[in-house]
C-alpha positions as CSV (number, residue, x, y, z in Angstrom):
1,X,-18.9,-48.1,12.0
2,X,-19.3,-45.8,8.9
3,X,-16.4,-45.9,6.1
4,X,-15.7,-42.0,5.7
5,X,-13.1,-42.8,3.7
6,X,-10.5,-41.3,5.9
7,X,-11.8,-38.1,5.6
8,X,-12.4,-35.7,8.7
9,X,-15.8,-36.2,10.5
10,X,-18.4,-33.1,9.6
11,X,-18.3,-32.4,13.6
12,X,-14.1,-31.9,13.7
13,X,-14.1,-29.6,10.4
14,X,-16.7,-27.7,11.9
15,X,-15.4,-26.7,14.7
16,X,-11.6,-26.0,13.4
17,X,-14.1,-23.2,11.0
18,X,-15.6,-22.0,13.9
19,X,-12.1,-21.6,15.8
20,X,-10.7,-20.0,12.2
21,X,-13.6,-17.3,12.5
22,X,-13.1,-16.5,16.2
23,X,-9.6,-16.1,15.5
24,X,-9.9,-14.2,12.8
25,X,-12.3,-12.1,14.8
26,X,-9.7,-11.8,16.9
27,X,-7.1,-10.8,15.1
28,X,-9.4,-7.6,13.6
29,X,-9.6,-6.5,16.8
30,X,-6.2,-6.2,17.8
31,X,-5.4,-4.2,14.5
32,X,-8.0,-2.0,15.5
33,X,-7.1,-1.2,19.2
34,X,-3.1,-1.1,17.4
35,X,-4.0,1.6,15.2
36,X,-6.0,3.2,17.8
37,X,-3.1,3.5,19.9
38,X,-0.7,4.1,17.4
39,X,-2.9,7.7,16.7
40,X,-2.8,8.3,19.8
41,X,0.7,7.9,21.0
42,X,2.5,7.5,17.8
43,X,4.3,4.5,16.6
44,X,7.9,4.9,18.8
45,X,5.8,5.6,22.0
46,X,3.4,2.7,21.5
47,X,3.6,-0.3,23.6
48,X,2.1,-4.0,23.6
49,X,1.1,-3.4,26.9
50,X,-0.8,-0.4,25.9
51,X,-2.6,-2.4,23.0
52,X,-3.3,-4.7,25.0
53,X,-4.8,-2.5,27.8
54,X,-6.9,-0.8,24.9
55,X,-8.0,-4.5,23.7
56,X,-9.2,-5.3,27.5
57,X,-7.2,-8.2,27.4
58,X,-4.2,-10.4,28.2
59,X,-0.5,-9.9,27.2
60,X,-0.6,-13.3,26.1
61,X,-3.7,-13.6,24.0
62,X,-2.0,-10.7,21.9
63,X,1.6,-12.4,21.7
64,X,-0.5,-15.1,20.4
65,X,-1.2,-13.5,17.0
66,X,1.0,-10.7,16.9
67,X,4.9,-10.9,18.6
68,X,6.1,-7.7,17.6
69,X,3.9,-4.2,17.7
70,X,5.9,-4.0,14.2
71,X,3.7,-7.2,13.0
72,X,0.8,-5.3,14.1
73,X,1.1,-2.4,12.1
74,X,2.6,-4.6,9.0
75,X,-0.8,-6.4,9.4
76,X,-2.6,-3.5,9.6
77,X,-0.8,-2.0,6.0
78,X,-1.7,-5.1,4.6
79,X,-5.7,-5.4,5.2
80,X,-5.7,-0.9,4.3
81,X,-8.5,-0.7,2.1
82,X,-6.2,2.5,1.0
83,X,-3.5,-0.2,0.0
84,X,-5.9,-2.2,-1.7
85,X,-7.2,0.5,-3.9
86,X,-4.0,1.5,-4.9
87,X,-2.9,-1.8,-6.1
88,X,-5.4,-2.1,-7.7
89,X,-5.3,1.1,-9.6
90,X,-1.6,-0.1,-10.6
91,X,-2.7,-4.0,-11.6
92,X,-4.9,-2.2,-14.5
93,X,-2.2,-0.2,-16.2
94,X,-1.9,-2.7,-18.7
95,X,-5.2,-2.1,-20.4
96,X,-4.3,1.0,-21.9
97,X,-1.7,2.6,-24.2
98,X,1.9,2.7,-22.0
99,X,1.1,7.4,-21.8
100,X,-2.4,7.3,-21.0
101,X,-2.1,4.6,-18.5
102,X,0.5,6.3,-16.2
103,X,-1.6,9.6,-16.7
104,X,-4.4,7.6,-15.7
105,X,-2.6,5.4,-12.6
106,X,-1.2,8.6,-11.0
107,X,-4.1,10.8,-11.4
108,X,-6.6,8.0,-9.6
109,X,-3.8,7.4,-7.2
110,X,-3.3,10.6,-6.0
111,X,-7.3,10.8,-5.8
112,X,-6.9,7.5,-3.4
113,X,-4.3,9.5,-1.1
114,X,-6.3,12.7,-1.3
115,X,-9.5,10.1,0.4
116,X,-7.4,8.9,2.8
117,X,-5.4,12.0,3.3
118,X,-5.0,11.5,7.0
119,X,-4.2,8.1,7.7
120,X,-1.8,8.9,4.6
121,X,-0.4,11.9,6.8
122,X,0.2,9.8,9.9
123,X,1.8,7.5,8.3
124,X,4.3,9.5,7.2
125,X,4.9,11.4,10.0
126,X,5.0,8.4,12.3
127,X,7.9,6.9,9.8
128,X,9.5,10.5,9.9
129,X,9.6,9.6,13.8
130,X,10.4,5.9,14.5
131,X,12.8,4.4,12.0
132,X,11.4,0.9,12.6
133,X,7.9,2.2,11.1
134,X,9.4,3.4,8.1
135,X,10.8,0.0,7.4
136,X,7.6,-1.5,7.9
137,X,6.0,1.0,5.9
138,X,8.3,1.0,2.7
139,X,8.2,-2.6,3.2
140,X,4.6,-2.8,3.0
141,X,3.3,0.0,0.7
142,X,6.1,2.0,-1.3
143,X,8.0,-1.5,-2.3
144,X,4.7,-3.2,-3.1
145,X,3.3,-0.9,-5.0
146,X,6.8,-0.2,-7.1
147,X,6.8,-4.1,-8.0
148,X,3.5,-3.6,-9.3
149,X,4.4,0.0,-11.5
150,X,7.8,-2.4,-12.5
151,X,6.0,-5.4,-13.8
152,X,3.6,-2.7,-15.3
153,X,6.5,-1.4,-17.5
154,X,7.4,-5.1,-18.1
155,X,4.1,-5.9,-19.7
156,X,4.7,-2.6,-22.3
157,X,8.1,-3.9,-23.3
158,X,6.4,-6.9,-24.5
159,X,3.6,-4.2,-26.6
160,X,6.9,-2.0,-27.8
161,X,5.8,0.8,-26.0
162,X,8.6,0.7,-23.7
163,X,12.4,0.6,-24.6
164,X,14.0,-3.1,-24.2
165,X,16.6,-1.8,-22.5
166,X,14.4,0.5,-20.0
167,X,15.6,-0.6,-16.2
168,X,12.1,-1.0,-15.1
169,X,13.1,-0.9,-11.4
170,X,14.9,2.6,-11.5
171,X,11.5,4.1,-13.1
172,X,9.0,2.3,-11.0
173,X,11.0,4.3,-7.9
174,X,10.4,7.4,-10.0
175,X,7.2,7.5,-10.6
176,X,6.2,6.2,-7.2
177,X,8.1,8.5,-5.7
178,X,6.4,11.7,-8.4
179,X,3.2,10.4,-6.8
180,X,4.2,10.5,-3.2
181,X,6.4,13.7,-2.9
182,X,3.5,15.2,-5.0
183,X,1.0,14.6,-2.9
184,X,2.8,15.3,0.5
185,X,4.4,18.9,-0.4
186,X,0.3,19.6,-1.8
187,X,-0.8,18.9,1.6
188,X,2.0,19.9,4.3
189,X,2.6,23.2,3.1
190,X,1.2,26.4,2.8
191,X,-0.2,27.3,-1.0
192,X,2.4,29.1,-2.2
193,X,4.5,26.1,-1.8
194,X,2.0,23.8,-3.5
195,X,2.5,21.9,-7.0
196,X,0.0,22.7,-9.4
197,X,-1.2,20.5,-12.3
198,X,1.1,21.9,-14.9
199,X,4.2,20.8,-13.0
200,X,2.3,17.1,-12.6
201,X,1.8,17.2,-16.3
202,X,5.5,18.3,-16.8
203,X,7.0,15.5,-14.8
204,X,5.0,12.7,-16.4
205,X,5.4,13.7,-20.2
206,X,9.3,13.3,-18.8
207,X,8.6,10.2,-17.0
208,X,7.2,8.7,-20.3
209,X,9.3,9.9,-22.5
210,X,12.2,8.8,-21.1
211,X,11.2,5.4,-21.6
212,X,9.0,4.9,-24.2
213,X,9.8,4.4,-27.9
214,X,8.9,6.4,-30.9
215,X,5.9,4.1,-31.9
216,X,4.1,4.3,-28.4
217,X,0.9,6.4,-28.8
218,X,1.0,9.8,-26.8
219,X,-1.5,10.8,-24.4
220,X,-2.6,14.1,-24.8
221,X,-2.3,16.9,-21.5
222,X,-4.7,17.5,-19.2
């Protein structure tokens, strides 16, 4: 008998990769029907039973992977190519001087939202609707992306372009929230109610400045 040195037999790891892919397969498929049926009945009037219907299949192959309809849209967040971008529009920050890199991060994030404007739009309205969907979605999104903005302001303490004593939690939240409430008001109301770029340039040279210390380099306006 061959000595495989107590490793798995070729066959056996073969077929566990082949099992990995069909679930994985799977799983894409019931975040797809989800967020099909989530756009079309919203998030509160969603059911399993309707995903599962729009799947055509079995209650039990989708309690399998997914127990909650909540797991299916925190799944779902988390594979967003819009989420992806984001973050990694954020992870970069450091590259630059502390002022041009949030001018930078919140101009190419709001270009991100304005891509994805609708599945932006229905995500907030959906939370606006169903209390459990907001959780998931601050959970998923807003909170991620504000650790990444917080360790951001972290990395510029260490440059001394940020204040020591600069409570990087408390301005993470702010700017996050700039680019959010910025965005939505632009696109939910009518145009005399929109924000125009002077206001966006107002609200960062604040942001900064409230942080940053006399020897950071400035960005200039836009």
């Amino acid at each position: 008998m061959e000595d495989t040195g107590g490793r798995e037999p070729k066959s056996r790891r073969g077929a566990k990769s082949i099992r990995a892919r069909r679930a994985e397969r799977t799983r894409e498929q019931i975040l797809q029907a989800g967020l099909k049926v989530f756009s079309a009945k919203g998030f509160a009037g969603a059911t399993m039973d309707d995903i599962a219907l729009e799947l055509e299949a079995t209650k039990g192959l989708l309690y399998y992977h997914f127990k909650t309809k909540e797991e299916i849209l925190s799944a779902i967040l988390k594979n967003s190519p819009v989420i992806a971008a984001l973050e990694s529009t954020l992870s970069t920050m450091d590259y630059k001087p502390f002022a041009e890199a949030v001018r930078t991060s919140i101009g190419r994030a709001l270009e991100i939202l304005e891509t994805h404007r609708d599945f932006i739009r229905f995500l907030n309205i959906q939370a606006l609707l169903s209390e459990k969907e907001a959780e998931v979605v601050y959970n998923e999104v807003i909170d991620r992306l504000r650790q990444l903005v917080a360790q951001g302001v972290e990395f510029y303490k260490t440059t001394g372009e940020v204040r020591a004593d600069a409570d990087s939690n408390h301005w993470s939240n702010m700017m996050v929230s700039l680019v959010i409430s910025y965005f939505l008001q632009n696109q939910m109301f009518g145009s005399s109610a929109k924000l125009g770029p002077e206001y966006l340039d107002y609200m960062i040279k604040n942001l900064v400045g409230a942080i940053a210390t006399a020897s950071a380099p400035s960005a200039a306006g836009r």
